[in-house]
C-alpha positions in Angstrom: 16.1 22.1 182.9 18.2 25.2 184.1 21.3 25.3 182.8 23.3 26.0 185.8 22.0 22.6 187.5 22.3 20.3 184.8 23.6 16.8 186.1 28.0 16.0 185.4 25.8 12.6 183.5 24.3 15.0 181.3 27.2 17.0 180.7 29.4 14.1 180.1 26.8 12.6 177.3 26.9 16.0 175.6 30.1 16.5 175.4 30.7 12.8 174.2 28.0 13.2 171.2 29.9 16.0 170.0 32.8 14.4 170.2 31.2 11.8 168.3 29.9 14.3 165.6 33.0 16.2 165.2 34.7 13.2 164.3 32.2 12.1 161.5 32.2 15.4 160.0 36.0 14.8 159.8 35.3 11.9 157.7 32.9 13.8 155.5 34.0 17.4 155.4 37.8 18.0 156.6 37.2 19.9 159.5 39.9 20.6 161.6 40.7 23.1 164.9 42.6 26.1 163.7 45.7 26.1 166.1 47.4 28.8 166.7 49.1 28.9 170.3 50.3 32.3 170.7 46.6 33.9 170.4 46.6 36.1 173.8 50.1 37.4 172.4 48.6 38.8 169.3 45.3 40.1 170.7 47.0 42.2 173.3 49.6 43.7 170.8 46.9 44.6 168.8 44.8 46.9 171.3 47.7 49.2 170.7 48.1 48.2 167.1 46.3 48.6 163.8 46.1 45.6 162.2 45.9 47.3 158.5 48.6 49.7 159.2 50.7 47.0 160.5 50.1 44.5 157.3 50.6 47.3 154.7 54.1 48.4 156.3 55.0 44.9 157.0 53.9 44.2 152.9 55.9 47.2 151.8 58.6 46.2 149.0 57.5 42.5 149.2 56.5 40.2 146.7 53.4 38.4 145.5 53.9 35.0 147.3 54.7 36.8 150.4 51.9 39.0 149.9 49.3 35.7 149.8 50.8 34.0 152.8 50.5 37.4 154.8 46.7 37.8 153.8 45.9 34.2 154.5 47.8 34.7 158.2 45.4 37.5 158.5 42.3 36.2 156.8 42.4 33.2 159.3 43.0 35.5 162.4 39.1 34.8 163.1 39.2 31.7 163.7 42.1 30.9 165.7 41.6 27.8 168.0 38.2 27.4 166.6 36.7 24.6 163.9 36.6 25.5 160.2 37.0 23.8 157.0 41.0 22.6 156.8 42.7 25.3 154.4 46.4 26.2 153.5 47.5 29.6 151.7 47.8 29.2 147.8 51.6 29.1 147.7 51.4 25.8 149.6 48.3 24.4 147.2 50.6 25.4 144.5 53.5 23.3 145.5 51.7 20.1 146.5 52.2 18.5 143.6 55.9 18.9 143.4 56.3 18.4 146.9 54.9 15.1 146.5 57.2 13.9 143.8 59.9 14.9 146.3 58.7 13.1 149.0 58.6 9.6 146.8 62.6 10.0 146.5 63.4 11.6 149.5 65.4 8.9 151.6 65.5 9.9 155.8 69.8 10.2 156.0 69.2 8.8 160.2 66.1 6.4 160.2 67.3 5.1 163.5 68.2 8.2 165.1 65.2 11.1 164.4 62.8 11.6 161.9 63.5 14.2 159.4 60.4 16.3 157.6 61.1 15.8 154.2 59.4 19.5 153.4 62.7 21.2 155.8 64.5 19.6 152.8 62.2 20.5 149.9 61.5 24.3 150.6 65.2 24.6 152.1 63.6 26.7 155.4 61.9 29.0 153.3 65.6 29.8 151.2 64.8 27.5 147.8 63.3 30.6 145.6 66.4 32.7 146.5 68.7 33.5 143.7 71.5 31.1 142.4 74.0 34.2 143.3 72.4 34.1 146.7 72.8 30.4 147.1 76.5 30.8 145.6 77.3 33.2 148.0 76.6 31.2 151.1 77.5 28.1 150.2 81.8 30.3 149.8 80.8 32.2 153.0 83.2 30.5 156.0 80.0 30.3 158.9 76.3 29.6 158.7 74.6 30.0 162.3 71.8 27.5 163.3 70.1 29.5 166.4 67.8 26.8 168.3 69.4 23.9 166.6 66.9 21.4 168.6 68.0 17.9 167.4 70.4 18.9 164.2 67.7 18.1 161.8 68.3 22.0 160.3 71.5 21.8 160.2 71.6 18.1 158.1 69.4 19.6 156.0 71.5 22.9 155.8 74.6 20.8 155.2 73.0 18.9 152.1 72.9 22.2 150.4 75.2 24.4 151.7 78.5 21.7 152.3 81.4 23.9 152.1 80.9 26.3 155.4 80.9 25.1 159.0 77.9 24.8 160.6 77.5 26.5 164.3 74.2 24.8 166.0 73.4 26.7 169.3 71.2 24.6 171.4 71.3 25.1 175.0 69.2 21.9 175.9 71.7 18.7 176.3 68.8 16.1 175.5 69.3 17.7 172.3 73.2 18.3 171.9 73.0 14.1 172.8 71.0 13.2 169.2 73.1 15.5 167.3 76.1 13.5 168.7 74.4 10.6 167.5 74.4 11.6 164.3 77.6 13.0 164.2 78.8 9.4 165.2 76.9 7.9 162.4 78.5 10.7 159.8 80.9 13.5 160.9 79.7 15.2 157.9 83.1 16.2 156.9 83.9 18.2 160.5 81.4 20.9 159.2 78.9 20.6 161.6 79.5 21.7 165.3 77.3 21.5 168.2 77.7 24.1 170.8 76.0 24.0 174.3 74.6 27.7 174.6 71.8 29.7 173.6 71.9 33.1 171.2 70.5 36.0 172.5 71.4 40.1 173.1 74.3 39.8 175.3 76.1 36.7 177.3 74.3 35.7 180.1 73.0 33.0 182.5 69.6 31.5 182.0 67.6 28.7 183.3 65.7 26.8 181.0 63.1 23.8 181.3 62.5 21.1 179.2 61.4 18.6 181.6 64.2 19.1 184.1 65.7 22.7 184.7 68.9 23.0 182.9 71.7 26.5 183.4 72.7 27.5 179.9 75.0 29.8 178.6 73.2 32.8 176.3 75.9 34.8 173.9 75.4 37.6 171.7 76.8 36.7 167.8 78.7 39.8 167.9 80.8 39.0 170.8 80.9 35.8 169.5 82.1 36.3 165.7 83.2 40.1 165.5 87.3 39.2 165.9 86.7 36.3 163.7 87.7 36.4 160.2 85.0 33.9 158.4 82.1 35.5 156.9 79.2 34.6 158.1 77.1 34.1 155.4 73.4 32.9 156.5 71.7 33.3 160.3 69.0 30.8 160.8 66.7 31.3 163.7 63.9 29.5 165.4 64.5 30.0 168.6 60.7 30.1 170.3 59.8 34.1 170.0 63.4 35.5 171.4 64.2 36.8 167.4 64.2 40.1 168.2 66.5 39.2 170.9 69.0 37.4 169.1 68.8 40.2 166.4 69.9 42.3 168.8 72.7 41.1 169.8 73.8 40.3 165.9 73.7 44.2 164.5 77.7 44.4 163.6 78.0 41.1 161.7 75.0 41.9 160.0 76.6 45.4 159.3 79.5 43.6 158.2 78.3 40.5 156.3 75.0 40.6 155.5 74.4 37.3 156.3 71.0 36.1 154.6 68.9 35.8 157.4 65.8 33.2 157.7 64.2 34.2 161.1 60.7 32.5 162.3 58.2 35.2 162.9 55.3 33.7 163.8 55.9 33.3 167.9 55.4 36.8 168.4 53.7 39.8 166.8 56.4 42.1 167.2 58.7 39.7 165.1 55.8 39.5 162.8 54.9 42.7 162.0 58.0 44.9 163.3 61.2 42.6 162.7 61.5 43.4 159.1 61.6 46.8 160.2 64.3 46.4 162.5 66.3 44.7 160.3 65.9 46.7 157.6 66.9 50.2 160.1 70.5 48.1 161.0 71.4 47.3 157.3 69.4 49.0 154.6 70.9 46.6 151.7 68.3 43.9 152.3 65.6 42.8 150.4 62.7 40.7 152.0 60.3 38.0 151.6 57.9 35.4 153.8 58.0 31.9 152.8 57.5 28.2 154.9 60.1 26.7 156.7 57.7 24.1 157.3 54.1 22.4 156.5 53.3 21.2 160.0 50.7 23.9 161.3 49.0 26.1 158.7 49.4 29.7 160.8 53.2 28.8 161.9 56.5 27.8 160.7 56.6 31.3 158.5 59.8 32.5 158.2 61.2 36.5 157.1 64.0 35.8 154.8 66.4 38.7 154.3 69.2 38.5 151.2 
């Protein structure tokens, strides 16, 4: 039979046995589809772009954790959004077992509002291995910035560990501002926590964002922002769907000024993968840097650069 005129009834049967197949082998061996969504992003940055060069600069001055999660990103680069044997780098095989007595004590603070992933509270978005003096210091700081806030579940967590600063979440989608409200109602959290409307980015601006309906949000710069403010800002958390480098941007003078520890996602885009460290490192040389987890949902994502 040619291929090119097989019948949609033949078609339809193949494709259903290896449906069928796929999901025994799950059962026997735990194969899984490797997801990673921002594929076409990374194979055009690197036809300009060696990947070795890129990994030993990025790896320069880092340490031995963030050395394994950076080879297993790059080990796995074959088989993006194809079927292999489940795997997870060896920092996160290392901490399963502690993890898991966490998780037996860990209590959700808002079980009728959202659901909370109890590893954003164990692993601190990628922050728990930083020094006590690091913690110290932000915990007496007067401002920790959540960029991309989504439904306040950062910024509870953030809160928990970190409860004498106010905590600025920028979210620029209302669905979202409406459950942090919620909790807010439930638990004012001492008048730390504020939700504000807008989005962080390079300079203030208009944009039009979608999330099921079009929304108009506001998009300021933190130096415009904070620059005539007196509080110290003392940690900038970003996740904020690939526009980092953006927000970055438009943050140079505080992070001149305060050298705010920084816990940025990288993963969205290869620039702020490979090159944000970089970047950061060119606008305030004082930092040292590292790669850790903010969270164990997808094995390729959820990496975060820390800066302190």
């Amino acid at each position: 039979m040619n291929k090119k005129n097989r019948p949609e009834w033949f078609i339809a049967i193949r494709e259903f046995i290896k449906k069928i197949f796929r999901t025994i082998i799950d059962f026997i061996i735990p194969v899984k589809k490797v997801k990673f969504f921002w594929q076409d992003a990374y194979n055009e940055y690197f036809k300009t772009h060696d990947l070795k060069t890129c990994t030993a600069h990025l790896l320069d001055g880092m340490d031995d954790i963030s050395k394994e999660y950076v080879d297993f990103f790059v080990q796995m680069m074959p088989y993006w959004n194809k079927y292999r044997i489940a795997a997870w780098a060896n920092p996160d095989k290392r901490l399963e077992k502690e993890y898991k007595k966490f998780v037996k004590k860990f209590k959700q603070p808002f079980p009728k509002i959202l659901y909370i992933s109890p590893y954003l509270f164990f692993n601190v978005y990628g922050l728990r291995e930083l020094p006590d003096e690091v913690f110290n210091n932000i915990n007496n700081s007067g401002i920790i910035i959540d960029a991309g806030g989504m439904n306040g579940d950062t910024a509870v967590m953030l809160h928990k560990y970190f409860p004498n600063p106010q905590i600025h979440i920028y979210e620029p989608l209302s669905v979202n501002i409406n459950v942090i409200n919620e909790i807010l109602k439930c638990d004012n959290m001492d008048n730390k926590i504020i939700p504000i409307q807008k989005g962080l980015g390079e300079r203030n601006f208009k944009a039009e964002i979608s999330f099921n309906s079009k929304e108009t949000a506001d998009i300021v710069s933190i130096d415009e922002t904070y620059e005539n403010r007196s509080e110290r800002i003392g940690l900038i958390k970003s996740d904020t769907e690939g526009y980092e480098t953006s927000i970055i941007e438009g943050a140079k003078e505080i992070i001149k000024r305060d050298k705010p520890v920084l816990s940025i996602a990288i993963y969205h885009t290869p620039f702020d993968f490979f090159e944000l460290k970089d970047k950061i490192q060119k606008i305030n040389p004082e930092y040292k840097f590292i790669i850790r987890r903010s969270e164990k949902i997808i094995p390729l994502a959820d990496f975060v650069l820390v800066a302190y």
